[in-house]
N, C-alpha and C positions, 0 to 999 in steps of 0.2 A: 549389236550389229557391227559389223565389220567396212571400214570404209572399202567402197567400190572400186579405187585401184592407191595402190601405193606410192607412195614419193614421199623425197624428203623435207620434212617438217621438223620446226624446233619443236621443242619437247612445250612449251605455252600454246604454240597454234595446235600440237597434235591433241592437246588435252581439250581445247574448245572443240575442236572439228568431233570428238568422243562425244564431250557433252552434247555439242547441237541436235544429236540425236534423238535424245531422251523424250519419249512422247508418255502423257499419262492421258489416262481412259477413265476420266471420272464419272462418265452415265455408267460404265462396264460396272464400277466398284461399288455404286451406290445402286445399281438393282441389280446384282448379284448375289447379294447379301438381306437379311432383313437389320436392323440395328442392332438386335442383341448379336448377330454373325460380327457385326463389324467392330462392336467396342472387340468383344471377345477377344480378337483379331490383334486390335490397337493397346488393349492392356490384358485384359485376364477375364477369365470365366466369372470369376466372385463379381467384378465390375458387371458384368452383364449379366448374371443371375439375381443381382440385389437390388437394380437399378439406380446404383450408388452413380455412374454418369448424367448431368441431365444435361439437355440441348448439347454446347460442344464440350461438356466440361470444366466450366469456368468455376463451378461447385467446386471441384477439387481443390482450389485453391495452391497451393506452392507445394503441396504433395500429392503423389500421384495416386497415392493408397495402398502403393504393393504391399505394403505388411501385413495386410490381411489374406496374401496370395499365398496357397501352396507354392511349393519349388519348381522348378521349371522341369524336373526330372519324376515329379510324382504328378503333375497334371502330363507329361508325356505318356506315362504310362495308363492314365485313367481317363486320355480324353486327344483325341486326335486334334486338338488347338491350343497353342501354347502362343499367347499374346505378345506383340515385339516387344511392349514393357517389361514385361516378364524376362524374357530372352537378356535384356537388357541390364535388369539386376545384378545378372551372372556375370557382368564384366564392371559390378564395381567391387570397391573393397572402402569401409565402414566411410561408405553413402560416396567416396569420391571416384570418377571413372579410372579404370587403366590402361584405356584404350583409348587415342585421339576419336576423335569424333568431329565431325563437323557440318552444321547445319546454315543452310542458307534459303534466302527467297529466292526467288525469278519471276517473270510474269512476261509472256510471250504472249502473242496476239492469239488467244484461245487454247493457250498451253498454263496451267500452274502449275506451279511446283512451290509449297512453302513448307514452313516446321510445324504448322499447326494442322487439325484434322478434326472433321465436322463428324459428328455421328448423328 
């Protein structure tokens, strides 16, 4: 979204007045999808075809299981869902990121936004 008129701002307040924005639709995402849509989605196909997620994950334990995933470029071609995990793999190099990243909470009066995700 594009703030509704212009002035000058430091470059801290422009970056909150961006973020304040941010609205998530969590009835939209969780009946849009059935569960196996949404692991798919969140990791890979193999995750959702095997039922290797249960409840939100916490099976998984400190690995997320990609190794069992085709590559992000051969489920492209054989499957119109390529899981953000998956996408994800592609930007590390032997298991560390190369790409900043960063993850945080917030908790707004009927707004979340955290690192974790329910299936």
């Amino acid at each position: 979204m594009q703030p509704s008129k212009r002035r000058a701002v430091s470059r801290s307040s422009l970056a909150f007045d961006e973020l304040s924005k941010i609205r998530l639709h969590h009835d939209q995402w969780y009946d849009q999808d059935s569960r196996s849509q949404r692991v798919s989605k969140i990791l890979c196909l193999v995750h959702a075809g095997s039922g290797m997620v249960e409840t939100i994950g916490e099976n998984l334990g400190a690995s997320s299981g990609m190794d069992g995933c085709a590559s992000a470029e051969t489920v492209a071609r054989e499957s119109d869902v390529v899981g953000r995990s998956r996408k994800r793999m592609r930007a590390r190099e032997n298991d560390h990121p190369i790409t900043l990243r960063r993850d945080f909470d917030s908790t707004e009066i009927g707004n979340t936004c955290s690192g974790e995700y329910r299936f």
